[in-house]
Every structure is written in C-alpha cells, then in structure tokens.
C-alpha positions as CSV (number, residue, x, y, z in Angstrom):
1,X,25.9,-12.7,10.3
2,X,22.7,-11.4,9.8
3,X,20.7,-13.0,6.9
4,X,17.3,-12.1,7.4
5,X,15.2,-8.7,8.5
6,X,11.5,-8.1,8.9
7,X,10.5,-5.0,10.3
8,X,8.8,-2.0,9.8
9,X,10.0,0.6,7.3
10,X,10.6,4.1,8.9
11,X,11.8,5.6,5.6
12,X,12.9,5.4,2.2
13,X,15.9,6.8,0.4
14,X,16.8,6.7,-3.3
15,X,19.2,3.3,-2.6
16,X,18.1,2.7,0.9
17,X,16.0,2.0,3.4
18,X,15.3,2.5,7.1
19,X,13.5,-0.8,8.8
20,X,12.7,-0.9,12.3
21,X,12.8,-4.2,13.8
22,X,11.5,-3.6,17.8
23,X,12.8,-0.5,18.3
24,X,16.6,-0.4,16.7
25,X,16.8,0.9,13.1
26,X,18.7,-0.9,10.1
27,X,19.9,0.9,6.9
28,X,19.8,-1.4,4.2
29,X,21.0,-1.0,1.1
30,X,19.3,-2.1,-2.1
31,X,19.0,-2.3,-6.0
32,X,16.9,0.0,-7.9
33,X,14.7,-3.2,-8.8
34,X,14.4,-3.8,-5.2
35,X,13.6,-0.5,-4.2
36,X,10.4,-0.4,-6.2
37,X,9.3,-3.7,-5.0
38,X,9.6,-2.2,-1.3
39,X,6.4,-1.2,0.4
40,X,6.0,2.7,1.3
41,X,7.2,4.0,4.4
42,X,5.3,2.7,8.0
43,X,4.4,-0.7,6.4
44,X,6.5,-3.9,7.1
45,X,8.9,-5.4,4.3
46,X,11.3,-8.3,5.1
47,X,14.3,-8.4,3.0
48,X,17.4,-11.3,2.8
49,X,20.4,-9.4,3.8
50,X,24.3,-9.5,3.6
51,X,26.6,-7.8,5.4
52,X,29.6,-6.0,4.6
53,X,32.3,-5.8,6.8
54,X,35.1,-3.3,6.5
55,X,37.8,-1.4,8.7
56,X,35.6,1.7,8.8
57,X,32.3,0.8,7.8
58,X,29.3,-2.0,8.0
59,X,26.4,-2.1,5.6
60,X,23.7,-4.6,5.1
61,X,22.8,-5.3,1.7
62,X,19.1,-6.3,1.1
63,X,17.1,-8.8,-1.8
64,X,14.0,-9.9,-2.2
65,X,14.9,-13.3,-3.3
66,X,17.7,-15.6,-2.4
67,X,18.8,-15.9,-5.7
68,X,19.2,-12.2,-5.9
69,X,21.5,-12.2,-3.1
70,X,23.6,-15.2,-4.2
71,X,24.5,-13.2,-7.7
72,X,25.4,-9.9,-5.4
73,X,27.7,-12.0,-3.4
74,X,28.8,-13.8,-6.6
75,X,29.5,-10.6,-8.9
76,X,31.3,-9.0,-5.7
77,X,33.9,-11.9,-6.2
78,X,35.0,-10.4,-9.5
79,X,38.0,-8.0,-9.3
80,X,36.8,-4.6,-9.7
81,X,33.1,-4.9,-8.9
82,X,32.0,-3.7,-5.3
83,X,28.9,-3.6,-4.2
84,X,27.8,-0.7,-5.9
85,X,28.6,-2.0,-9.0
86,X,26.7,-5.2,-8.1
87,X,23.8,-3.5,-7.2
88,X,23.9,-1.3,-10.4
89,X,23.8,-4.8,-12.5
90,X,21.7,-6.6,-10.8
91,X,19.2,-2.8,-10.9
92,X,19.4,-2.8,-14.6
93,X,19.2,-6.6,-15.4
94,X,17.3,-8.4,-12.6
95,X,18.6,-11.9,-11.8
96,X,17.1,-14.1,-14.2
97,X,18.8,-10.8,-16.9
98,X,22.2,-11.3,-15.0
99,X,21.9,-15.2,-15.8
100,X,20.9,-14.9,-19.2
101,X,23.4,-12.4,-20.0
102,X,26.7,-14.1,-18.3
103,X,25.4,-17.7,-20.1
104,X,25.1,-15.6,-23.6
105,X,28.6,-14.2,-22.8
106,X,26.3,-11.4,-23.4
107,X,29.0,-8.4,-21.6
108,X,26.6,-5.8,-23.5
109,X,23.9,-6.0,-21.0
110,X,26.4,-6.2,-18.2
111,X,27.9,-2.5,-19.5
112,X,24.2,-1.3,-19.9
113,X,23.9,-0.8,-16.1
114,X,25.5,2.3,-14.7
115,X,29.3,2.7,-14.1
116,X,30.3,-0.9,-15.7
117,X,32.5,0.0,-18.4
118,X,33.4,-3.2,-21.3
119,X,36.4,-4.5,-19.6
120,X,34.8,-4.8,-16.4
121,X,31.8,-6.2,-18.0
122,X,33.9,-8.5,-20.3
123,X,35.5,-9.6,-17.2
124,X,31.9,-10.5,-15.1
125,X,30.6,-12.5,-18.1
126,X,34.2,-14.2,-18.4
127,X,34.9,-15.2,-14.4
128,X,31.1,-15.9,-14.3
129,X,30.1,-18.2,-16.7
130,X,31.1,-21.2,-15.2
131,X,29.7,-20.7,-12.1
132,X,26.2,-19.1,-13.6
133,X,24.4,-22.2,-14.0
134,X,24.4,-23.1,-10.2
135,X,22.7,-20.1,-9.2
136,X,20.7,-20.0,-12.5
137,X,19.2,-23.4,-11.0
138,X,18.2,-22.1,-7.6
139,X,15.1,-20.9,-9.8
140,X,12.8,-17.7,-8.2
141,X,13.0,-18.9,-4.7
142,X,11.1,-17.4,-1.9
143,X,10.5,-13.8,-2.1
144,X,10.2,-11.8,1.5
145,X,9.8,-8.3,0.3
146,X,6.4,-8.2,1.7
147,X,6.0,-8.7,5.2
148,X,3.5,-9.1,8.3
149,X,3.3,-6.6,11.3
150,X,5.7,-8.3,14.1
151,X,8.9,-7.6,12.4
152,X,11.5,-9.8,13.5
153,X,15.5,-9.9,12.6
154,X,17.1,-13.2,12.0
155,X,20.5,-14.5,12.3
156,X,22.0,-16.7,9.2
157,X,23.0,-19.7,11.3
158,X,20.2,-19.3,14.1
159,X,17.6,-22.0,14.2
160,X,14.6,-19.9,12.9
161,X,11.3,-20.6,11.3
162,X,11.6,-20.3,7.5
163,X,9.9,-16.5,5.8
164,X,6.2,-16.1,6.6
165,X,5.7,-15.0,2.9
166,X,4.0,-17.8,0.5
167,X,6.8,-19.6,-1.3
168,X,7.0,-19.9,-4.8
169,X,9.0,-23.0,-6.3
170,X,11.5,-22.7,-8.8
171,X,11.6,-20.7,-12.1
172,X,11.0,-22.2,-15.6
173,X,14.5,-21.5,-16.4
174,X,15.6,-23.5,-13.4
175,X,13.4,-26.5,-14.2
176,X,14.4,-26.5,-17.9
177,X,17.9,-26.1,-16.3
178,X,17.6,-29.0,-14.4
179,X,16.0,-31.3,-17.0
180,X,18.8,-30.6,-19.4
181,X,21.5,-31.3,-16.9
182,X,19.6,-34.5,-15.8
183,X,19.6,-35.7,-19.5
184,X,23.7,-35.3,-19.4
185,X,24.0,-31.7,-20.9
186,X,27.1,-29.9,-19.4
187,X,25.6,-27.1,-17.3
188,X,27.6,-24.4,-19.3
189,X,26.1,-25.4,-22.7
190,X,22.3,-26.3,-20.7
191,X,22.5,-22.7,-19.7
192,X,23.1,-21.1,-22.4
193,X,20.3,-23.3,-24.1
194,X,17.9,-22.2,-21.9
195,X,19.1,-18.6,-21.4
196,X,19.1,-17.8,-25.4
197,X,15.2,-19.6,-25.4
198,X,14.3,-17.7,-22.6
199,X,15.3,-15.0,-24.3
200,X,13.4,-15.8,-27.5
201,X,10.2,-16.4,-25.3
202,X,10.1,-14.7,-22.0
203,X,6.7,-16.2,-21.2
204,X,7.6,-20.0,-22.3
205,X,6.3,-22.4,-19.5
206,X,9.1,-25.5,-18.6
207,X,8.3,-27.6,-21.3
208,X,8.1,-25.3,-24.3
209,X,12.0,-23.9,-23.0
210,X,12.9,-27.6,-22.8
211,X,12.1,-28.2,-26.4
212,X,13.7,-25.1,-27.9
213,X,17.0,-25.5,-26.0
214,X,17.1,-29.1,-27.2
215,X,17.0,-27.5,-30.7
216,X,19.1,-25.4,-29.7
217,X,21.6,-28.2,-28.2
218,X,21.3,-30.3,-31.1
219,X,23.9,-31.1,-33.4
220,X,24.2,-29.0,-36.5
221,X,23.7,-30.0,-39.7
C-alpha cells in the first residue's frame, strides 16, 4: 500500500491534485483544508496517502498529517460515510475540530460540513466516541505538505527514511490528553475534559488545558 508521496505538483483541481513523482503522475484526492495548505502547481508537496481499493476504481487519498489520515480511515469505518463524506468533515472541522466535536458528542459540527445530514452525524459522534481519544492523543504529528525538489513515493511497509519535513511533537490537547489519562482519568471523560477547555481557549498551552479540564473533571458540588 502506498503511504507516502513526494513529488512535484503538475496541477491542481478543486479536490485534487496531480504529483509527479519521477515521471509517473498520481491523482490524489484531498480535503478542502488540505487543498489550501498545498503548494501551487510546479513546486514539490509530499502528502501521507491511503488507498482505496474497489472493483472499478483506485484512488489515493492525501493528508498533511498522520493524524488527519487516521480520522479519514476512522470516519470511513462508520456506516454511511465514504470518503467523500470523510473528506467533507474533516474540510469543515480540521482534526483537532473532528476530536473536539465527537468527544462533546457535539453531532452539530459534524452536520455543518457538506452532505452529512443529523442521523449520519449522530451516528459518527455515537460509533466514534470511544475510539476518539486514541487518535486525539497522537497530537499534530509530522506534517509533509511541504516538500524538497527529489520527489520520492514511499511504500507503507518499505524500510524508508522518515519525512524530510521538520517534525513537530505532539499537540497541547494530546499532552493534556495524556497527563489526564496518566493520573487515572478514563480516556472518554479525559477527552472530553480537554476537548470542552480546548474549546473555551483555543490558544491554552499544556498546562493551562490541564488545569481547566481538572475543573472540569472534578466532582460537583
């Protein structure tokens, strides 16, 4: 399975792109958040991939972040969500949205991106919520949307050199995540902790999340 492409970028489409990688071209298809964080046509991108295999067709699906691709593959496990669908969430809301709103049980944001209607929505943030905080905890993880010249296309289970674009570690949320499940919290209820402070202040560093979800968390009256 492919996992990995670097290349150069022959051409853009509205939900797709065109990457050269030594000579053979590869349509991938992304998210509108994705999309704009793509670099214009004849410079090199490198984008995670998954591939979609059918009877009649085979696409490659692209994300800047590994996160981002585990919550496409995750979403496309719920019944009625393909990977349109999946894309059109993960458009509107972004990960770190996508976490937030399935640890809320927030199915509001889910219907907000294009052609989710409530049940399916109700549904996502339903089948979801116990596996959310697993991905939620990968953090931001590397991001590969920017590339070098000397694209290259890498195979999932090949023995390759990890992504040539500076790392970053994991997200606030993830830490805070991590601390709160270290201290004993079950991940469902650390989650939501941390998704609802999150919410409350987008630009909180570890340590100020940590404190409000552990208000949050703490036993009422």
């Amino acid at each position: 399975m492919i996992g990995r492409i670097a290349g150069r970028i022959d051409y853009r489409a509205i939900d797709h792109v065109l990457i050269d990688v030594r000579g053979v071209g590869y349509l991938v298809f992304c998210s509108e958040r994705t999309m704009q964080a793509l670099p214009r046509a004849g410079e090199h991108a490198a984008l995670y991939t998954d591939l979609l295999v059918r009877e009649d067709v085979l696409q490659l699906f692209g994300f800047t972040t590994l996160v981002e691709k585990e919550w496409h593959r995750l979403l496309m496990s719920v019944q009625g969500v393909g990977a349109k669908a999946s894309l059109a969430i993960l458009g509107t809301l972004g990960p770190d949205g996508v976490g937030r709103a399935i640890a809320l049980g927030d199915w509001n944001s889910v219907k907000a991106a294009k052609g989710i209607g409530p049940k399916t929505a109700q549904r996502v943030v339903n089948e979801l919520k116990d596996k959310a905080p697993e991905i939620m905890a990968m953090g931001a993880g590397p991001t590969v949307a920017a590339s070098e010249p000397g694209g290259e296309l890498i195979e999932a289970d090949s023995p390759a050199p990890p992504p040539r674009a500076m790392p970053s570690g994991p997200g606030p949320q993830a830490e805070a995540l991590s601390a709160l499940t270290n201290l004993g919290y079950a991940p469902g209820e650390a989650s939501g902790a941390v998704a609802q402070a999150a919410g409350d202040a987008p630009e909180a560093d570890v340590a100020a999340l940590i404190r409000a979800a552990l208000k949050l968390l703490a036993p009422k009256g």
